[in-house]
C-alpha positions in Angstrom: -66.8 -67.7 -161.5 -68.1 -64.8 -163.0 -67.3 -61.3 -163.0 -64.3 -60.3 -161.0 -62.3 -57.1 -160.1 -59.2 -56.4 -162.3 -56.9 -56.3 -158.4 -58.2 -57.3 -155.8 -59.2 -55.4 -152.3 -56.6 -56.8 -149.9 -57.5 -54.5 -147.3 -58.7 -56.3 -144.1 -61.6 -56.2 -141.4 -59.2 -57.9 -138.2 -60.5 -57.4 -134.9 -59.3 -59.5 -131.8 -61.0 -60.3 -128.4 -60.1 -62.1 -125.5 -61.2 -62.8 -122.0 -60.0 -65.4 -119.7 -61.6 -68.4 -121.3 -61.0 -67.3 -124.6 -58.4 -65.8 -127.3 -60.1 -64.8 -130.3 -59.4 -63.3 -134.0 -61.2 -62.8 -136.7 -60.1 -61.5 -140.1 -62.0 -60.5 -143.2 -61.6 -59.6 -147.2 -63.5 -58.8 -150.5 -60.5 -59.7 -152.4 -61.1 -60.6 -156.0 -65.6 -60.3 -155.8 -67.3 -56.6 -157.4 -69.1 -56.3 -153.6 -68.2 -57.9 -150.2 -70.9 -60.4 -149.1 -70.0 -61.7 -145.6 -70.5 -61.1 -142.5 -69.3 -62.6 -139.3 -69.7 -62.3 -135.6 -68.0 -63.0 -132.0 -69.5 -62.5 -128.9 -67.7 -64.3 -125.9 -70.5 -63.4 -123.7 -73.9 -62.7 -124.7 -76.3 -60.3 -123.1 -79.5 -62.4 -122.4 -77.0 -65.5 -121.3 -73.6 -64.3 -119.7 -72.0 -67.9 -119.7 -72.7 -68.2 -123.0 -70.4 -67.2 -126.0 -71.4 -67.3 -129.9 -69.3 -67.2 -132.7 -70.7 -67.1 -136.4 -70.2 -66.6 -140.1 -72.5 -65.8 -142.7 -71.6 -65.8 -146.4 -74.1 -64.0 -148.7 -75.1 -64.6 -152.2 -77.3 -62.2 -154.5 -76.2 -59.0 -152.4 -74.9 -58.5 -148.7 -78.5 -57.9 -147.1 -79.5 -61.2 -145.7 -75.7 -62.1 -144.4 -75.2 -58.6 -143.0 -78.8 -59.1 -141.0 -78.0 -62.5 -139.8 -74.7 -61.5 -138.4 -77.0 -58.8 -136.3 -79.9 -60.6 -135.1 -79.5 -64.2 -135.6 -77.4 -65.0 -131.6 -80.8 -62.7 -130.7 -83.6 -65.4 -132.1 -81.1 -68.5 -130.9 -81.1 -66.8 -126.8 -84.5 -65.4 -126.6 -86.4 -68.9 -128.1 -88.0 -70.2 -125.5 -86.6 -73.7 -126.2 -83.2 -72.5 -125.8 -84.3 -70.6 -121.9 -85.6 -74.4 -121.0 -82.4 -75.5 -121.8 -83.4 -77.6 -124.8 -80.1 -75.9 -126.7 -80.1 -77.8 -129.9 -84.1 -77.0 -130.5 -83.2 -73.9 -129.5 -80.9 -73.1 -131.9 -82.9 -75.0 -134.7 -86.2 -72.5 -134.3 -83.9 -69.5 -133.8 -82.6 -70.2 -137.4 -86.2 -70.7 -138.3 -87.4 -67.5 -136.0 -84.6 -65.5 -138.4 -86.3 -66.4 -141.7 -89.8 -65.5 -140.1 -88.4 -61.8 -138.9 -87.0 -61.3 -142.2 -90.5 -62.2 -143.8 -92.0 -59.6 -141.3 -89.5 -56.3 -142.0 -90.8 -54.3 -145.1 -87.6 -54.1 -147.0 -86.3 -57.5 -146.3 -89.1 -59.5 -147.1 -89.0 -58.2 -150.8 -84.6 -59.2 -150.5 -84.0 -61.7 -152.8 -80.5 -62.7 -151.9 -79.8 -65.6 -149.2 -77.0 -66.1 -147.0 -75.3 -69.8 -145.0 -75.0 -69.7 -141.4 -72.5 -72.0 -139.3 -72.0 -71.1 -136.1 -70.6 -72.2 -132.6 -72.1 -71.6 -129.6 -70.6 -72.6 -126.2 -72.2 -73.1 -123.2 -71.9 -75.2 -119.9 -68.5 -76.8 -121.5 -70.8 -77.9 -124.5 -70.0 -77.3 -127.9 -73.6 -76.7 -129.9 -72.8 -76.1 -133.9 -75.5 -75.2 -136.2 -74.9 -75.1 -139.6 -77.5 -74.3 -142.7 -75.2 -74.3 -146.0 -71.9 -74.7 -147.3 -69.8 -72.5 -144.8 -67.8 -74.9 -141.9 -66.6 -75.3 -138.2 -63.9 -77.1 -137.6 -62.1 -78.1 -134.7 -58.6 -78.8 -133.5 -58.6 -81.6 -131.5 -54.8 -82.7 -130.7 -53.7 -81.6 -133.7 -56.4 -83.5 -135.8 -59.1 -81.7 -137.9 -62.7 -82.6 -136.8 -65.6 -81.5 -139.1 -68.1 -79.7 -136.5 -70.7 -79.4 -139.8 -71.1 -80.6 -143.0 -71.5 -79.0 -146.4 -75.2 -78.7 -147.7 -75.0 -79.4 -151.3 -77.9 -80.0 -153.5 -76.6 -83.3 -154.8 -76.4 -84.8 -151.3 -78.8 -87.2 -151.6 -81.0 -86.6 -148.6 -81.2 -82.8 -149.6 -81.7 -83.7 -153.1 -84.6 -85.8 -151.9 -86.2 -82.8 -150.0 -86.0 -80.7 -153.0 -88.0 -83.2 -155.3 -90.2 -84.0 -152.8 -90.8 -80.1 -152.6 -91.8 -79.6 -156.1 -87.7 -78.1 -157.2 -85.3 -80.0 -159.4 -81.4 -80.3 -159.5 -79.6 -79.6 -162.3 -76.0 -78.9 -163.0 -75.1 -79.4 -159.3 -78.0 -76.2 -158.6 -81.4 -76.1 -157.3 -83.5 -75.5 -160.2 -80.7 -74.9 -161.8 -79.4 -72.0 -159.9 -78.7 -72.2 -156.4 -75.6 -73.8 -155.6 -76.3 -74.6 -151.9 -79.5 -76.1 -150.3 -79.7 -74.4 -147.2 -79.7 -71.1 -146.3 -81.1 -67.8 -144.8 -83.5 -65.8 -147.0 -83.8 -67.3 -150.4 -87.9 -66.7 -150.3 -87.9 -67.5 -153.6 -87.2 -71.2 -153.1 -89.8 -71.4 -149.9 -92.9 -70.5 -151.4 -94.8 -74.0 -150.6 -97.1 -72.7 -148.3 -98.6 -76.1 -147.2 -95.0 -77.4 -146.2 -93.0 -77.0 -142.9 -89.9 -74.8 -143.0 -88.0 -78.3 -143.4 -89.7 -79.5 -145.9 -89.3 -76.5 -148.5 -86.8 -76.4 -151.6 -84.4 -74.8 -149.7 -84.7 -74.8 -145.9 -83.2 -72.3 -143.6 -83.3 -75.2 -140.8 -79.3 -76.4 -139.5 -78.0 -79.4 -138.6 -76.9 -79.1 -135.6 -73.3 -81.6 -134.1 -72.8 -81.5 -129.8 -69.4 -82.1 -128.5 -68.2 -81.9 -124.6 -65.1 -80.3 -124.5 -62.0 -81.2 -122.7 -58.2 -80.1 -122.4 -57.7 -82.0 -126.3 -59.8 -79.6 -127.8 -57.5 -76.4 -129.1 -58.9 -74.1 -131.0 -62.2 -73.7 -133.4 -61.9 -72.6 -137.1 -65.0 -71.0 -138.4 -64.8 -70.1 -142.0 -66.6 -69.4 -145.4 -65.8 -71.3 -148.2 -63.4 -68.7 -149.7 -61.4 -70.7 -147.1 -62.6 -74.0 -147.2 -62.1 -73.7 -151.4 -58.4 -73.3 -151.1 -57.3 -75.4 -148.2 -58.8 -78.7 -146.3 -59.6 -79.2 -143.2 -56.2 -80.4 -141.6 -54.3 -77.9 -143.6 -56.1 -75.4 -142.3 -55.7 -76.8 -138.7 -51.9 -77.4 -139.3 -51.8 -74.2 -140.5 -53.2 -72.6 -137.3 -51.6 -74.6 -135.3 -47.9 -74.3 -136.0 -48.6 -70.3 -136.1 -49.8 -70.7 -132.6 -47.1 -72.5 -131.3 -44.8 -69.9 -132.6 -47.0 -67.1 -130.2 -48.5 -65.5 -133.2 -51.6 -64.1 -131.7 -55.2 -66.1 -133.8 -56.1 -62.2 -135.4 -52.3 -62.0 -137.2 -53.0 -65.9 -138.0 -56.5 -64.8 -139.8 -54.3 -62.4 -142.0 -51.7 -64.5 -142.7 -54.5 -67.4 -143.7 -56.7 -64.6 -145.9 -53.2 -63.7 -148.1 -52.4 -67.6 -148.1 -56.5 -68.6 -149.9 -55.9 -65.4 -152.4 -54.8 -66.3 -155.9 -52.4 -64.1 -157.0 -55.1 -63.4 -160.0 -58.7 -64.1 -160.8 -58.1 -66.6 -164.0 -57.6 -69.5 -161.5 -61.0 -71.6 -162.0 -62.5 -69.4 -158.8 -60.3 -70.6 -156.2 -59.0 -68.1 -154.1 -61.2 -65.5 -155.8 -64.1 -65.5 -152.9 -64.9 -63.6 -150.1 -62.9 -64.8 -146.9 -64.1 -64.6 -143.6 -62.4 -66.3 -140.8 -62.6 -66.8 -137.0 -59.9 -68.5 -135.0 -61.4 -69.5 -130.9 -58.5 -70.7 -129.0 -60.1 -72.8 -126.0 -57.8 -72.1 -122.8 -59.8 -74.0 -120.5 -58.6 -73.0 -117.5 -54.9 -72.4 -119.4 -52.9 -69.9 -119.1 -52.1 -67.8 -122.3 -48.4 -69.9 -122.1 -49.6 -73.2 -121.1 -51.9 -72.9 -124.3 -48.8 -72.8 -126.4 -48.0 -75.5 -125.0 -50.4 -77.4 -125.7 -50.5 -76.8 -129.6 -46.8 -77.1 -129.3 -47.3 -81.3 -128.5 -47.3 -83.8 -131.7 -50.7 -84.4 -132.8 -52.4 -87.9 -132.0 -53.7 -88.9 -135.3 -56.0 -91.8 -133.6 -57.7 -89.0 -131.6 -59.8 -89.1 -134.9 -61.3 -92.5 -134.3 -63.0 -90.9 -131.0 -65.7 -88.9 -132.8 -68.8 -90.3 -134.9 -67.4 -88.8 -137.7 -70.1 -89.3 -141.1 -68.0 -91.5 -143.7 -66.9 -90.5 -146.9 -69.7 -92.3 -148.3 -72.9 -92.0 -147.3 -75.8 -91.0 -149.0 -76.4 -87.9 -147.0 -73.3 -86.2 -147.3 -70.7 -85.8 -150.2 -67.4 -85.2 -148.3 -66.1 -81.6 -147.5 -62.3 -82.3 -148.0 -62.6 -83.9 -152.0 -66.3 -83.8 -152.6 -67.3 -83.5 -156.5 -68.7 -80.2 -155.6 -66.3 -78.7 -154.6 -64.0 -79.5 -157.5 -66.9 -78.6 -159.8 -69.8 -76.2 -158.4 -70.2 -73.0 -160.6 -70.4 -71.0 -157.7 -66.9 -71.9 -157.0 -65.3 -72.4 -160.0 -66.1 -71.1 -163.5 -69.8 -72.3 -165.2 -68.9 -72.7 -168.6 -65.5 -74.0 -169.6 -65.6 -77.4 -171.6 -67.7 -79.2 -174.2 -69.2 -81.4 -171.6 -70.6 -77.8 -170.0 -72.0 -76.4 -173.1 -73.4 -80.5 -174.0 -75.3 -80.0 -171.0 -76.5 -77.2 -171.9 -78.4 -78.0 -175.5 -79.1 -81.4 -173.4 -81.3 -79.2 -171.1 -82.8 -77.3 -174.0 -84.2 -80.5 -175.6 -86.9 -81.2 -172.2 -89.9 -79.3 -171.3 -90.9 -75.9 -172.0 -88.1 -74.0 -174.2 -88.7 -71.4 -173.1 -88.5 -72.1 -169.2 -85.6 -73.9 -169.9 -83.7 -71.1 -171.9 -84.5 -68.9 -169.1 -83.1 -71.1 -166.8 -79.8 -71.3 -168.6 -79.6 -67.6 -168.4 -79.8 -67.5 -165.0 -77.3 -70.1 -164.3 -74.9 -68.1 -166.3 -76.4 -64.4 -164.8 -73.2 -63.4 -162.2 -70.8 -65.1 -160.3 -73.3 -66.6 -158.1 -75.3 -68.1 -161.0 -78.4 -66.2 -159.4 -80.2 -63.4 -161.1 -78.5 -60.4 -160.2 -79.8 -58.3 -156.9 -77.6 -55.2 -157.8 -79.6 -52.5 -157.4 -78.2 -48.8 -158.5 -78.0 -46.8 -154.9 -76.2 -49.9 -152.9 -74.2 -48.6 -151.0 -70.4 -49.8 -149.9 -71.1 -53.2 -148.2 -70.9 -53.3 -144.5 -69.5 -56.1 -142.3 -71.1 -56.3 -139.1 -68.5 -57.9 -136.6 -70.5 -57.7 -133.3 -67.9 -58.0 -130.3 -69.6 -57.6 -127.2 -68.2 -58.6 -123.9 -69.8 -57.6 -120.8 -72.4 -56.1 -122.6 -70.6 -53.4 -124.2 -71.2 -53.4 -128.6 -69.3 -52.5 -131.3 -70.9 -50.8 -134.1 -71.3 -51.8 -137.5 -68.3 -50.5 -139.4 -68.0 -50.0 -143.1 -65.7 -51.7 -145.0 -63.0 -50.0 -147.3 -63.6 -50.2 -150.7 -61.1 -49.4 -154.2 
């Protein structure tokens, strides 16, 4: 896990939005990390496209700049593509990830930012559900009480990514990109998209999402959009149970966030990582027409467990994905849970140190074990407190960035 505070910051960024199509809460905390990384962002109608709303969450690693400028820009590169105007959402959405990474690459300071960020996010438009996911943060949705994955965790022993990042010219090792990266998408990350002569989704690590379409009806409840100091601690029908009874007893989806942020903490840091993370969440209760009571009731009915055969959901084994609820890495990445901490980590190790250059491979080692990330640290000494930019705009109107508390 790496380097953690000795109590963590328990204070919370909770804001809560509503109009009459949707109820909306979002909650955030540093807890146990040195610096807060996330961002997130709810807009339930956006300025270029009024009947569309956009809800995202962005989880940094190697410093909060890439996360913090996503949550700010990246609704911005999705509405104004010209794909997305035509009405080709889904391409749309795919080269407004792409567009992000290329105005990025254009600003002078963040071009020379060496920290990355994942992206999910859950854009809704016509009564279509579009979800674009690059790395290991997740949407879920509630559909009669049953969990439904809206995106899948990008790991870099998936097989199809793994394949990308050998075909690219990287390597996998100890469940990391070149040993290092614990996640093989994201925003930013330069460092891993260097091949000049390759596509954006061809390069070690791609910025480009996957991206799931889903009509929505009256059986869809209520969207959970979280980072994986969420999706660490609980899976994704205890999280939906856990939203959904809180519903049913009128607690409004903000006071739900809170109650879910103090539920994922550990109660201290010596826990293997989980609970120790980051946590940003976003509860989108779907009215549909519903009044705020008639929604209560809704979540208040028994859940139809064969809603799930309805949905093309990916099986648990495939050779693309490595399941979200008991995958391998999640029980064992070292960005979730602590790098070194049997003999079969440290065999590994001198195992690594016997191929290739010693050197190169020494270094590498250092850098898997540099901070809590396993990335070469990005701390530079005038950082600043860490903002978290949650952008709330309805009818056109903006909050603005607010910085969060720190002890």
């Amino acid at each position: 896990m790496g380097a953690t505070l000795s109590e963590p910051v328990t204070i919370k960024d909770t804001n809560a939005i509503r109009n009459e199509d949707y109820i909306v809460g979002s909650s955030c905390m540093q807890g146990w990390r040195l610096d807060m990384e996330d961002a997130h962002t709810h807009i339930l109608s956006l300025p270029d496209d009024k009947e569309t709303a956009f809800f995202g969450v962005y989880d940094g690693h190697g410093g909060p700049n890439v996360s913090q400028f996503a949550g700010l820009n990246l609704h911005k590169r999705i509405v104004q593509n010209e794909k997305f105007k035509s009405g080709n959402i889904e391409e749309g959405i795919i080269e407004g990830f792409i567009a992000l990474d290329e105005q990025m690459l254009s600003d002078e300071l963040m071009r020379k930012d060496t920290s990355g960020s994942t992206a999910v996010t859950c854009l809704i438009r016509n009564n279509i559900l579009y979800t674009g996911n690059s790395g290991d943060s997740r949407a879920v949705a509630s559909v009669n009480g049953c969990a439904i994955p809206l995106s899948y965790d990008h790991k870099p022993q998936n097989a199809s990514e793994s394949r990308r990042i050998h075909e690219a010219g990287g390597f996998v090792e100890f469940s990391r990109v070149n040993g290092n990266l614990a996640l093989s998408r994201a925003l930013g990350d330069f460092c891993y998209k260097q091949a000049k002569d390759l596509p954006p989704s061809k390069q070690i690590v791609t910025v480009v999402p996957e991206v799931t379409v889903h009509e929505l009806n009256k059986d869809f409840e209520f969207l959970i959009v979280a980072c994986d100091g969420i999706w660490d601690v609980m899976s994704n029908q205890a999280a939906v149970d856990f939203v959904r009874a809180k519903l049913a007893d009128g607690l409004p989806p903000e006071e739900i966030c809170e109650n879910m942020l103090d539920h994922c903490l550990s109660p201290d840091s010596k826990v293997e990582g989980l609970g120790c993370d980051n946590m940003t969440l976003i509860i989108v209760c779907l009215l549909q027409g519903d009044t705020q009571e008639a929604f209560i009731q809704r979540v208040k009915r028994p859940a139809d467990l064969t809603t799930i055969e309805k949905f093309d959901i990916k099986p648990e084994e495939t050779e693309e994905y490595i399941p979200p609820e008991d995958s391998a890495s999640r029980r064992s990445a070292p960005s979730e849970q602590q790098f070194i901490g049997s003999v079969e980590d440290i065999q590994q190790i001198i195992a690594s140190l016997r191929h290739g250059s010693l050197e190169q491979d020494v270094f590498r080692c250092l850098n898997v074990l540099s901070d809590e990330d396993g990335r070469v640290s990005n701390e530079r000494e005038d950082d600043s407190a860490p903002q978290i930019f949650d952008v709330t705009k309805e009818d056109g109107k903006e909050e603005k960035p607010k910085e969060e508390s720190k002890e």
